[in-house]
N, CA, C and O atoms as a GROMACS GRO file, in nm:
protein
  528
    1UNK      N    1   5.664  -1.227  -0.904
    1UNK     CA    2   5.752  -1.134  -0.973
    1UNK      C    3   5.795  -1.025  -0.876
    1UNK      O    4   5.724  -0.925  -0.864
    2UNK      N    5   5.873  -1.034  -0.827
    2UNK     CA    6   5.972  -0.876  -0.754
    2UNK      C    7   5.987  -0.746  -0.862
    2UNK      O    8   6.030  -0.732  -0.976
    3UNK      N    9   5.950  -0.694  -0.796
    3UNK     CA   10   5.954  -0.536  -0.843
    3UNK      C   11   6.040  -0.445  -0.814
    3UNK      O   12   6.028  -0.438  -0.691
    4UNK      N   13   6.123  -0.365  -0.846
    4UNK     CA   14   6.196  -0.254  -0.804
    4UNK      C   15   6.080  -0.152  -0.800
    4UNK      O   16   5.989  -0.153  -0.883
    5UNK      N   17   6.091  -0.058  -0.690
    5UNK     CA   18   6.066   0.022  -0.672
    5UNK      C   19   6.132   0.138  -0.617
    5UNK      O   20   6.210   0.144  -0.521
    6UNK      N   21   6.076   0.254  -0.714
    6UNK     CA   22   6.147   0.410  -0.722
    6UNK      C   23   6.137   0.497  -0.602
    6UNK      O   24   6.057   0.464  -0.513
    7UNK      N   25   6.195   0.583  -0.592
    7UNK     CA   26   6.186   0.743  -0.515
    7UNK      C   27   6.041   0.807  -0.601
    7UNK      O   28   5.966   0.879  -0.535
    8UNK      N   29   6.008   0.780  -0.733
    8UNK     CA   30   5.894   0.894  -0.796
    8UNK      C   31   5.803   0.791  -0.708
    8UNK      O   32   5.768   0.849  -0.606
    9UNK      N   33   5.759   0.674  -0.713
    9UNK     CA   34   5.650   0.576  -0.710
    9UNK      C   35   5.633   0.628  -0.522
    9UNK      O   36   5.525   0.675  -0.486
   10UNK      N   37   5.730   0.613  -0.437
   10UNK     CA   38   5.724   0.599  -0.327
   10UNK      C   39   5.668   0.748  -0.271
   10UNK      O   40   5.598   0.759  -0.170
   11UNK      N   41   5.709   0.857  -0.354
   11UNK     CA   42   5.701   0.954  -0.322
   11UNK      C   43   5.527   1.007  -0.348
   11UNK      O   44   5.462   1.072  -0.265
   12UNK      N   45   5.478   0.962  -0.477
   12UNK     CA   46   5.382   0.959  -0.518
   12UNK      C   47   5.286   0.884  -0.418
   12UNK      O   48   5.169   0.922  -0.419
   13UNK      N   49   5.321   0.776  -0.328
   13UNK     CA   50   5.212   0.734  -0.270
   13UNK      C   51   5.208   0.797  -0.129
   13UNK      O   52   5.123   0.737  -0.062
   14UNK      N   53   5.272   0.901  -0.055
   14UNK     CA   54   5.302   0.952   0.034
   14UNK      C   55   5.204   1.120   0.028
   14UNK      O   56   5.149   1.162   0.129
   15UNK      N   57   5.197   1.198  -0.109
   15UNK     CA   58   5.174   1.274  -0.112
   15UNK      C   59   5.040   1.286  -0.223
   15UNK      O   60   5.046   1.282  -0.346
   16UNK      N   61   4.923   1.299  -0.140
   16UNK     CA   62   4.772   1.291  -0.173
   16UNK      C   63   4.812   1.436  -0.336
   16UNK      O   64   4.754   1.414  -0.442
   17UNK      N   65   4.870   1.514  -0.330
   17UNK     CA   66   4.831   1.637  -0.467
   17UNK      C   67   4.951   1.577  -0.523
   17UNK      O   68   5.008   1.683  -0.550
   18UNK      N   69   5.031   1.491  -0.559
   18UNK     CA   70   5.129   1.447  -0.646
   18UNK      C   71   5.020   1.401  -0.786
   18UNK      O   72   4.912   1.346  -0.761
   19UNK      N   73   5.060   1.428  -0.924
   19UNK     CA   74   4.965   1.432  -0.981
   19UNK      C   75   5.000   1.234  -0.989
   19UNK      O   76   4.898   1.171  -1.014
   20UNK      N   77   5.098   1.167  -0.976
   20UNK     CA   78   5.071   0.990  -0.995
   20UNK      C   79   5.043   0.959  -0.861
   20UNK      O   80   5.078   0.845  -0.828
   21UNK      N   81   4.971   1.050  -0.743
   21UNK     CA   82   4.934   0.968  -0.622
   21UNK      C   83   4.810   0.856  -0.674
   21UNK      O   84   4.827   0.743  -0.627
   22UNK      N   85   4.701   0.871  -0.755
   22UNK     CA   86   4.543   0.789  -0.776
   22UNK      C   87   4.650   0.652  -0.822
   22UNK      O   88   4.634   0.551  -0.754
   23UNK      N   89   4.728   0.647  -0.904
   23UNK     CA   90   4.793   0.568  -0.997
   23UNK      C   91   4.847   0.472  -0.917
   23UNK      O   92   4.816   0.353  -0.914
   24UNK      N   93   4.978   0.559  -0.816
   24UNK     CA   94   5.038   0.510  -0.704
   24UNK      C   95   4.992   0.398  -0.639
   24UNK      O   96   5.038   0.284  -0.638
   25UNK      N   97   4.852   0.463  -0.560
   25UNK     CA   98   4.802   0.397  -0.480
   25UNK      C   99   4.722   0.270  -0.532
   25UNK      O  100   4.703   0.186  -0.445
   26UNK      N  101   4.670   0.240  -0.666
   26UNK     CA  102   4.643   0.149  -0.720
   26UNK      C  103   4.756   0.043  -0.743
   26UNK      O  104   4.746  -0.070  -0.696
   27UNK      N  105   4.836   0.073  -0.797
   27UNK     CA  106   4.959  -0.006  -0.860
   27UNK      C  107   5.001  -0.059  -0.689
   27UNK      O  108   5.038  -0.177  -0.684
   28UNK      N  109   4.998  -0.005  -0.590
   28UNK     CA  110   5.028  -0.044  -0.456
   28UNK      C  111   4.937  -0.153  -0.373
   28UNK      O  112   4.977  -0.244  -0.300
   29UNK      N  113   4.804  -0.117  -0.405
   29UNK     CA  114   4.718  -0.163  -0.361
   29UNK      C  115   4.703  -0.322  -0.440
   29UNK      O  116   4.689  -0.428  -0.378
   30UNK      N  117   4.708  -0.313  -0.531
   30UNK     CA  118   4.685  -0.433  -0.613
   30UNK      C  119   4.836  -0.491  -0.605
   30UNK      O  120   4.818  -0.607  -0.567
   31UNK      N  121   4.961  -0.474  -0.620
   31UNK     CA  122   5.070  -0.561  -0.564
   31UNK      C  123   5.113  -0.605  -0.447
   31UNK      O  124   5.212  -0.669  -0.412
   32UNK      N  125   4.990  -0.544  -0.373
   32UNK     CA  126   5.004  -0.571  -0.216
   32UNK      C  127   4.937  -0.719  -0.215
   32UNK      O  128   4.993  -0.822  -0.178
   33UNK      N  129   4.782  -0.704  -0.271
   33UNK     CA  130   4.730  -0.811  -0.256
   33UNK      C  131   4.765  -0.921  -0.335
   33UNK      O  132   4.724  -1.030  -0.293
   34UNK      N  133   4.858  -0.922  -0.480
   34UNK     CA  134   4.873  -1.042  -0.523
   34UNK      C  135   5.033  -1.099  -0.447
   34UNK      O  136   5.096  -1.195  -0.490
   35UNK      N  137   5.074  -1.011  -0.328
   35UNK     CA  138   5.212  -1.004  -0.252
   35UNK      C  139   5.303  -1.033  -0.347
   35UNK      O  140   5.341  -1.150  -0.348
   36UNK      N  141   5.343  -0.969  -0.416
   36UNK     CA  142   5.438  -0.927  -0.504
   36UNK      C  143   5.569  -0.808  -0.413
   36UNK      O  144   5.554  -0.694  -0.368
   37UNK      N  145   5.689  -0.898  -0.418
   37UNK     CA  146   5.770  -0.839  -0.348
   37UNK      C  147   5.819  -0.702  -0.428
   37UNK      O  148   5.828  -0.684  -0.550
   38UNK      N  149   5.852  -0.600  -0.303
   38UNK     CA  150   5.914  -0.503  -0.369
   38UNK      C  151   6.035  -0.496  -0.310
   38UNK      O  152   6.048  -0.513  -0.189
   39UNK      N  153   6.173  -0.459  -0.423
   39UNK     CA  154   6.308  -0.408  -0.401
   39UNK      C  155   6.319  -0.275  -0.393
   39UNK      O  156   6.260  -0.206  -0.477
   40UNK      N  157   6.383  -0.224  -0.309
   40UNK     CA  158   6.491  -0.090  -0.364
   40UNK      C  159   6.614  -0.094  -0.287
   40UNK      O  160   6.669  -0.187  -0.228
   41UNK      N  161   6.647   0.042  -0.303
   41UNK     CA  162   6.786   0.053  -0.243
   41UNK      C  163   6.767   0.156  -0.123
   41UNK      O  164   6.658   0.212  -0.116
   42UNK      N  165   6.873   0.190  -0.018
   42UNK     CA  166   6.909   0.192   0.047
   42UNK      C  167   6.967   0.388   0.019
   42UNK      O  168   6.972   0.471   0.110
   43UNK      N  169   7.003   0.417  -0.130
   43UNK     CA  170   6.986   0.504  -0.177
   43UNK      C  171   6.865   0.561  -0.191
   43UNK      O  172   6.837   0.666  -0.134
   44UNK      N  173   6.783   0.498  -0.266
   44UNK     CA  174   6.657   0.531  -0.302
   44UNK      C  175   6.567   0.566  -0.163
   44UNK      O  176   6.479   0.652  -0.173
   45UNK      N  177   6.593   0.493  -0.023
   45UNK     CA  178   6.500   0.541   0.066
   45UNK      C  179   6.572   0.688   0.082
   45UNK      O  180   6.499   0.787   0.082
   46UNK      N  181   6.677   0.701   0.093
   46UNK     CA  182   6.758   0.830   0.182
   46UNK      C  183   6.692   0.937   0.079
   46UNK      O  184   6.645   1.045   0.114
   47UNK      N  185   6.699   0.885  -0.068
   47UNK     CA  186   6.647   1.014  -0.138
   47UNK      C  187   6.469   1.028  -0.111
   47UNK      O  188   6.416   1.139  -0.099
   48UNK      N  189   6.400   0.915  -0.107
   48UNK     CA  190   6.302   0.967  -0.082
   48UNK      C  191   6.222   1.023   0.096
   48UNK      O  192   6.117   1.088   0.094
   49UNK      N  193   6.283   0.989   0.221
   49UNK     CA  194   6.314   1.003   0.325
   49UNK      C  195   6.324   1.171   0.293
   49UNK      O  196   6.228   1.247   0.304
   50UNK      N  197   6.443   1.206   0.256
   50UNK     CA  198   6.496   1.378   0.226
   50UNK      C  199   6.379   1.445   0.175
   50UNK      O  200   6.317   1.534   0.233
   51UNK      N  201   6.347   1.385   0.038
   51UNK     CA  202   6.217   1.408  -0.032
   51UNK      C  203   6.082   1.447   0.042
   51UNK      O  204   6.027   1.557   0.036
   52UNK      N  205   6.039   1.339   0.112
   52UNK     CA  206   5.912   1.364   0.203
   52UNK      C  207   5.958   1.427   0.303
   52UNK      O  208   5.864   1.490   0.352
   53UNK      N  209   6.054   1.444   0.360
   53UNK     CA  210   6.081   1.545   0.520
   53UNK      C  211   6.057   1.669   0.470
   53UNK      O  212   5.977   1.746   0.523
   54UNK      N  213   6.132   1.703   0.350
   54UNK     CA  214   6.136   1.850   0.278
   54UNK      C  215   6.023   1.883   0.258
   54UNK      O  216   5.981   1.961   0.344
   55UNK      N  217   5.948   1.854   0.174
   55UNK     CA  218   5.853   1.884   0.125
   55UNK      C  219   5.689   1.814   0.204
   55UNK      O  220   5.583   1.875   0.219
   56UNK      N  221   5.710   1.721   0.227
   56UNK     CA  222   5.593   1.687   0.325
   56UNK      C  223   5.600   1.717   0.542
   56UNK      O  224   5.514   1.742   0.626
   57UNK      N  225   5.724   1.699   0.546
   57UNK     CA  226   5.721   1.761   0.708
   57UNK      C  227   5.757   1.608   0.765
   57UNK      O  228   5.718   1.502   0.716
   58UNK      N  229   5.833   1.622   0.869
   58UNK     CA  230   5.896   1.504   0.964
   58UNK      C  231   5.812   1.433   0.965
   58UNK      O  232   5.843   1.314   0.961
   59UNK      N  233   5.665   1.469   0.970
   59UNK     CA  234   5.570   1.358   1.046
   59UNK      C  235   5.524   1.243   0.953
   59UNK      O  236   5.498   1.124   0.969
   60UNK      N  237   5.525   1.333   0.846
   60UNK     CA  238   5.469   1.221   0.663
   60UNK      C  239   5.607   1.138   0.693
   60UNK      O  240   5.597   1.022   0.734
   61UNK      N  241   5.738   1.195   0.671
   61UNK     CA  242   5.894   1.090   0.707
   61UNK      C  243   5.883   0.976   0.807
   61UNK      O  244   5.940   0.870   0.782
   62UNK      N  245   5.814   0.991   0.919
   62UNK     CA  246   5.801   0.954   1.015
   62UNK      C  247   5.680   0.773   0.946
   62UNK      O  248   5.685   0.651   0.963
   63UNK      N  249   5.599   0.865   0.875
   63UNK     CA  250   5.470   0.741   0.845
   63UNK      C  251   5.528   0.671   0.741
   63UNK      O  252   5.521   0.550   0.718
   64UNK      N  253   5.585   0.755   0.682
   64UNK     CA  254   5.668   0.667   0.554
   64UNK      C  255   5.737   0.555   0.608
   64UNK      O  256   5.702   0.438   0.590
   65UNK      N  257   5.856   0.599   0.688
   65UNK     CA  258   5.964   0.476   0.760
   65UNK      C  259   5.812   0.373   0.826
   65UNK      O  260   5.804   0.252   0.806
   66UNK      N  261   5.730   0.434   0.884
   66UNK     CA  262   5.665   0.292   0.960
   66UNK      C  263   5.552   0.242   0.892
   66UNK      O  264   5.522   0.122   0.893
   67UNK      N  265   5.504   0.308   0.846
   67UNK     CA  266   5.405   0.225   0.724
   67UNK      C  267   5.421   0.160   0.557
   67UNK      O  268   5.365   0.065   0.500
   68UNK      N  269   5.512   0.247   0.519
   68UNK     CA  270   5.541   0.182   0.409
   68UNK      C  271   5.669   0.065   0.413
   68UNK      O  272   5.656  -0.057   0.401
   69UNK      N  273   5.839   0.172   0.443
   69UNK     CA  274   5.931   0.032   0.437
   69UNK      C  275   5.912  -0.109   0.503
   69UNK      O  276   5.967  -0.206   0.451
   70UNK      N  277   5.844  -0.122   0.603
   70UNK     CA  278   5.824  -0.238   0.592
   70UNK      C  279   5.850  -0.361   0.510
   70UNK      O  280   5.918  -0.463   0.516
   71UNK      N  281   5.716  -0.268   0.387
   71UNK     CA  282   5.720  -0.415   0.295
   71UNK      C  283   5.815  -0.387   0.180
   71UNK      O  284   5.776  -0.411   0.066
   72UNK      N  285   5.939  -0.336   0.202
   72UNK     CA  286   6.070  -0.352   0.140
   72UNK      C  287   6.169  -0.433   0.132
   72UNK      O  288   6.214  -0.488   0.232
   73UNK      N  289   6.206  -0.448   0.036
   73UNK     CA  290   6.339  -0.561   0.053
   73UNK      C  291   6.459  -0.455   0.027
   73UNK      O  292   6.499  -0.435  -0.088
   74UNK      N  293   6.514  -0.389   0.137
   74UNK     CA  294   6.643  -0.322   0.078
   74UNK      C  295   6.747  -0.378   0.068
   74UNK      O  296   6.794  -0.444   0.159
   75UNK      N  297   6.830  -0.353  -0.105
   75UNK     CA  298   6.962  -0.363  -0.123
   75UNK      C  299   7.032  -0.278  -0.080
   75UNK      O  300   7.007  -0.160  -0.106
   76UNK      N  301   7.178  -0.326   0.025
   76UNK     CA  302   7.253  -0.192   0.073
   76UNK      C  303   7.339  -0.192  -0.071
   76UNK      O  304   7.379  -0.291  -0.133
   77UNK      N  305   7.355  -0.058  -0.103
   77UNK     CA  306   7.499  -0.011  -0.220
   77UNK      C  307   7.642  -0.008  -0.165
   77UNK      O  308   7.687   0.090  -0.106
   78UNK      N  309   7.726  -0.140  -0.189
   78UNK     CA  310   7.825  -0.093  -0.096
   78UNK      C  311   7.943   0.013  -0.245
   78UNK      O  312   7.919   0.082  -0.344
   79UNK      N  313   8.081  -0.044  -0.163
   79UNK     CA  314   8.153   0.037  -0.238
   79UNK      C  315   8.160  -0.002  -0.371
   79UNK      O  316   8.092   0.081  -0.432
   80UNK      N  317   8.196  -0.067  -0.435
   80UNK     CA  318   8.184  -0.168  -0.560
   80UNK      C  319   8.098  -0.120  -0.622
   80UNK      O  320   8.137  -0.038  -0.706
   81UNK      N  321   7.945  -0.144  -0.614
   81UNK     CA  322   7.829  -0.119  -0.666
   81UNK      C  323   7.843   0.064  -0.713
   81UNK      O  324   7.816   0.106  -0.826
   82UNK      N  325   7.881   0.136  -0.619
   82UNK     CA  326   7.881   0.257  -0.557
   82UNK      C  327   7.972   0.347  -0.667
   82UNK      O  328   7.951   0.460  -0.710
   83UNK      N  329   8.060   0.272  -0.691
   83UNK     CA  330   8.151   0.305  -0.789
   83UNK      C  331   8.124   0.300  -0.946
   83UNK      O  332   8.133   0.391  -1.029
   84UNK      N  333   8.081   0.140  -0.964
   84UNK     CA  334   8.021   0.100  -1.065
   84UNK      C  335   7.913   0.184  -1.106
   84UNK      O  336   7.921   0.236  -1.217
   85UNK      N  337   7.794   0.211  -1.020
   85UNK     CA  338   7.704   0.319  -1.068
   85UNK      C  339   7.729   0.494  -1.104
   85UNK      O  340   7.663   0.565  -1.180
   86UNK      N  341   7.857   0.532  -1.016
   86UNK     CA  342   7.961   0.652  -1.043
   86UNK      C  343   8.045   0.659  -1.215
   86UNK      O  344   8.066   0.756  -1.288
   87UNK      N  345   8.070   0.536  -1.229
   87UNK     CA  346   8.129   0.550  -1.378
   87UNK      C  347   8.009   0.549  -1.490
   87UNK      O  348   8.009   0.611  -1.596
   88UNK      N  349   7.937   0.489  -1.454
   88UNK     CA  350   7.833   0.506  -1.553
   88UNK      C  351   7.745   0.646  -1.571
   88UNK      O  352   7.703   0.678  -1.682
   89UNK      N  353   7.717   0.739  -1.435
   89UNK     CA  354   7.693   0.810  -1.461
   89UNK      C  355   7.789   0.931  -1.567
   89UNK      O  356   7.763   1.005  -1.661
   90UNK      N  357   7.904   0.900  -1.490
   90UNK     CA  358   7.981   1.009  -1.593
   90UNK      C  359   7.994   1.028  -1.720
   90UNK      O  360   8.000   1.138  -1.775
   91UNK      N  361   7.999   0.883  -1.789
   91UNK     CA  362   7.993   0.827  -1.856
   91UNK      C  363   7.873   0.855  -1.952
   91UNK      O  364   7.892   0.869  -2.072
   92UNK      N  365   7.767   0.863  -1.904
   92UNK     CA  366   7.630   0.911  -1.974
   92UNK      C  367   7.654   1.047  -2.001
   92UNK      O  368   7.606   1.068  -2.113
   93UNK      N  369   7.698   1.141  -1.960
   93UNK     CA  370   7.673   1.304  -1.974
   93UNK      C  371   7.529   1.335  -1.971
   93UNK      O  372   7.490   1.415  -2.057
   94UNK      N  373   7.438   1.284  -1.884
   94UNK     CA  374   7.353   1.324  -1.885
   94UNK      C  375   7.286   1.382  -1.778
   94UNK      O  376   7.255   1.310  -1.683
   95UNK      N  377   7.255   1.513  -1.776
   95UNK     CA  378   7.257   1.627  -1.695
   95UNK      C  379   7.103   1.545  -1.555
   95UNK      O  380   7.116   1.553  -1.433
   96UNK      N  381   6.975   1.476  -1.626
   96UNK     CA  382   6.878   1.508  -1.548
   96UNK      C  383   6.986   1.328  -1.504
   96UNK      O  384   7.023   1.322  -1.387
   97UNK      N  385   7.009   1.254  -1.560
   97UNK     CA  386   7.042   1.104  -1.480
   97UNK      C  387   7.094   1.126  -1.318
   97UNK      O  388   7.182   1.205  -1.281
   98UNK      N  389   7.028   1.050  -1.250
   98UNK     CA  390   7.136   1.062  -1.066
   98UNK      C  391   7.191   0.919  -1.050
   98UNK      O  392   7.156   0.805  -1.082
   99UNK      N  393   7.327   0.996  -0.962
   99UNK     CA  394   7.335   0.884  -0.898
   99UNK      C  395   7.279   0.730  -0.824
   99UNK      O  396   7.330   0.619  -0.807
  100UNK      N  397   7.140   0.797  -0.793
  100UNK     CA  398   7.089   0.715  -0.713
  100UNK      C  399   6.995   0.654  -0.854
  100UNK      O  400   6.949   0.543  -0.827
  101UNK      N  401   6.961   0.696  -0.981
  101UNK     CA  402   6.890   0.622  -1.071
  101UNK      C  403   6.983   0.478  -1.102
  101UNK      O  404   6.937   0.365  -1.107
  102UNK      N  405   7.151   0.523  -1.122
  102UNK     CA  406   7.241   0.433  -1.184
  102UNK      C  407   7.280   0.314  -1.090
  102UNK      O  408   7.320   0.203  -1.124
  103UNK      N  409   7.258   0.372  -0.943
  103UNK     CA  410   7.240   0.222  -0.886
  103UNK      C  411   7.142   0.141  -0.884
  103UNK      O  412   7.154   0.019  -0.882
  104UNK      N  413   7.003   0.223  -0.887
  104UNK     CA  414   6.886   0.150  -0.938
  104UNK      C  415   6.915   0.063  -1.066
  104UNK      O  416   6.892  -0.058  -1.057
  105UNK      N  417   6.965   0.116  -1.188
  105UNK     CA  418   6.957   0.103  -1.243
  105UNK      C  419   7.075  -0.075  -1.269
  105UNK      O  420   7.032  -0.164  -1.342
  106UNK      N  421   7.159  -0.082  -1.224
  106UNK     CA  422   7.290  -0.177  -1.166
  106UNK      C  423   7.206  -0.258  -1.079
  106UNK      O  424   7.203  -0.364  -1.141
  107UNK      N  425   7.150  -0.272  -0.996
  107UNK     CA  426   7.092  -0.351  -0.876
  107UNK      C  427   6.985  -0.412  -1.006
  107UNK      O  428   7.035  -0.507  -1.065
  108UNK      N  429   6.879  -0.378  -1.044
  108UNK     CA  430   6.791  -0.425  -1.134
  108UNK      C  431   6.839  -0.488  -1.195
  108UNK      O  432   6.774  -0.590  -1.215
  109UNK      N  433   6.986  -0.484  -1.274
  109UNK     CA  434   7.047  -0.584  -1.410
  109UNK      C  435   7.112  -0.693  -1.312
  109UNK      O  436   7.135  -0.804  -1.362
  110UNK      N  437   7.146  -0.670  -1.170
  110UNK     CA  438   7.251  -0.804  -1.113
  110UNK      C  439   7.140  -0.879  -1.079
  110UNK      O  440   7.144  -1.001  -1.099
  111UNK      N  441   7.018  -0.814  -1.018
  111UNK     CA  442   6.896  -0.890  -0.967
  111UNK      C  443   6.778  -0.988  -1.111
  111UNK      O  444   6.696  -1.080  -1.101
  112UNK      N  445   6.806  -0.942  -1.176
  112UNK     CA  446   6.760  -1.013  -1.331
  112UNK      C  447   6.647  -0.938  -1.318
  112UNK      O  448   6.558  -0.995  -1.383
  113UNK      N  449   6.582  -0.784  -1.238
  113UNK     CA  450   6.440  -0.772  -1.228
  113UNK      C  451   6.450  -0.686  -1.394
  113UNK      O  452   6.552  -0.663  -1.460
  114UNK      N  453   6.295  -0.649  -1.432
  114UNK     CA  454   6.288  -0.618  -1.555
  114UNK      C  455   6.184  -0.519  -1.553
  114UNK      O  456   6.162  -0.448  -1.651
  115UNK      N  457   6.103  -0.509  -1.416
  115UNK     CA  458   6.023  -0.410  -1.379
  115UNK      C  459   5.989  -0.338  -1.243
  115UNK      O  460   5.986  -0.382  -1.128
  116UNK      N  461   5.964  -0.219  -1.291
  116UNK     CA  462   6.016  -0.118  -1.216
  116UNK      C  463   5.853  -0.035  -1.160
  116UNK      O  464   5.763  -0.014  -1.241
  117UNK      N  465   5.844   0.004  -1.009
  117UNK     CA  466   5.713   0.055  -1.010
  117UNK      C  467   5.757   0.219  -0.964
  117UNK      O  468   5.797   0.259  -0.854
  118UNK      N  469   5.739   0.281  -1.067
  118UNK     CA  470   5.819   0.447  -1.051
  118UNK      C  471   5.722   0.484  -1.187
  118UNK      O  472   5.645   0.407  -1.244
  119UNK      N  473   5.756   0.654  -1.227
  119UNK     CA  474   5.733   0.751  -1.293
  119UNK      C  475   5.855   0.784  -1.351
  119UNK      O  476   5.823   0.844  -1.453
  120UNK      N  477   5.963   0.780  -1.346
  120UNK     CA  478   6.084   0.808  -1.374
  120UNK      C  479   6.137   0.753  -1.527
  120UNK      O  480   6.192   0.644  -1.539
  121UNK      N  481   6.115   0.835  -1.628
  121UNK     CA  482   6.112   0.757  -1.783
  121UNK      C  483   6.277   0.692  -1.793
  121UNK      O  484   6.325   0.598  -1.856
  122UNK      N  485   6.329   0.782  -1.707
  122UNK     CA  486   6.477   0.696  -1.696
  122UNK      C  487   6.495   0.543  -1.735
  122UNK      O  488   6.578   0.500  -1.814
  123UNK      N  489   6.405   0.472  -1.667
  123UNK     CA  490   6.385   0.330  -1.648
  123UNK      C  491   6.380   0.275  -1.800
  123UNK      O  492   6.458   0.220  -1.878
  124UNK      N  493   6.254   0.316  -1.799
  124UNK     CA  494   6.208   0.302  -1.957
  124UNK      C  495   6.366   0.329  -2.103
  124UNK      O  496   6.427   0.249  -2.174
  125UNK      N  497   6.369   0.418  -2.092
  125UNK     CA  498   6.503   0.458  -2.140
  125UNK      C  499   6.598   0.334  -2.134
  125UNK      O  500   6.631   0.278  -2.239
  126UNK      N  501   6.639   0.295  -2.024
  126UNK     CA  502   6.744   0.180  -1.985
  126UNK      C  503   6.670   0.034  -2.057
  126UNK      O  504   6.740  -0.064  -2.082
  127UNK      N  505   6.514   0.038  -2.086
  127UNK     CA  506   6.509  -0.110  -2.120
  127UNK      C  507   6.405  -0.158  -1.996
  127UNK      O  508   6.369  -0.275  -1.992
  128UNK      N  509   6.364  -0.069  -1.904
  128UNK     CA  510   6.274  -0.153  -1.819
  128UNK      C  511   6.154  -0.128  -1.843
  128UNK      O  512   6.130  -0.022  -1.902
  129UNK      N  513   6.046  -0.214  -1.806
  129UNK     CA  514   5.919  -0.213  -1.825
  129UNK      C  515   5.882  -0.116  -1.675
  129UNK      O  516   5.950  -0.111  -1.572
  130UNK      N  517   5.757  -0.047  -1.705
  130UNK     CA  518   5.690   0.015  -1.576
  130UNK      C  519   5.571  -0.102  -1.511
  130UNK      O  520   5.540  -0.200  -1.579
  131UNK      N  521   5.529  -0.086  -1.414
  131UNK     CA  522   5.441  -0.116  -1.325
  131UNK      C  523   5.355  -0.082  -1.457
  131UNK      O  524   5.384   0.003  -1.541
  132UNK      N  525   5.240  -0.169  -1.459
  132UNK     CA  526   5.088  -0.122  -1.491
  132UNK      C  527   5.014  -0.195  -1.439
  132UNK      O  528   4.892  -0.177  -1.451
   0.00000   0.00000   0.00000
């Protein structure tokens, strides 16, 4: 089963006082070993990349790119997709939704995935199941 995986999930396993790091690192640890592929996007690293530089310091950015993406499968968002996830946001009026959820959210429905390893109730909301 392939998994999408979030900016909350990724971010969470990067930063030891995040209160879903214990969670994180389980849900990681155990899809590692049954090698269960993970997806995201190409969006989703840049936001979480920004995320950990800011708030954790170049060097956590630095361990992130070489220890974790690795075992990523990134979708690039081109223009199409890019757009498609742009109308939908507007479309929602919904103040906390991002950009970068609605391509998550578009990549997951073209990819047939149905679960998602994040914190982000967004998902849930849309119809996806979480990681447990």
């Amino acid at each position: 089963m392939t998994i999408f995986i979030d900016t909350s999930a990724l971010y969470a396993l990067m930063d030891a006082d995040d209160a879903n790091h214990h969670e994180a690192r389980l849900l990681w640890t155990r899809s590692r070993t049954k090698d269960q592929p993970f997806v995201t996007s190409n969006y989703v690293l840049l936001e979480s990349i920004t995320l950990i530089q800011r708030r954790l310091g170049l060097e956590a950015a630095r361990l992130f790119q070489t220890e974790l993406v690795q075992y990523l499968h990134v979708h690039w968002v081109d223009e199409t997709l890019h757009s498609v996830a742009m109308k939908t946001l507007l479309a929602a009026r919904l103040r906390g939704l991002s950009l970068v959820d609605n391509t998550s959210f578009e990549i997951m429905r073209s990819l047939g995935l149905e679960t998602v390893f994040g914190f982000d109730k967004h998902f849930t909301d849309q119809g996806f199941s979480r990681l447990s």
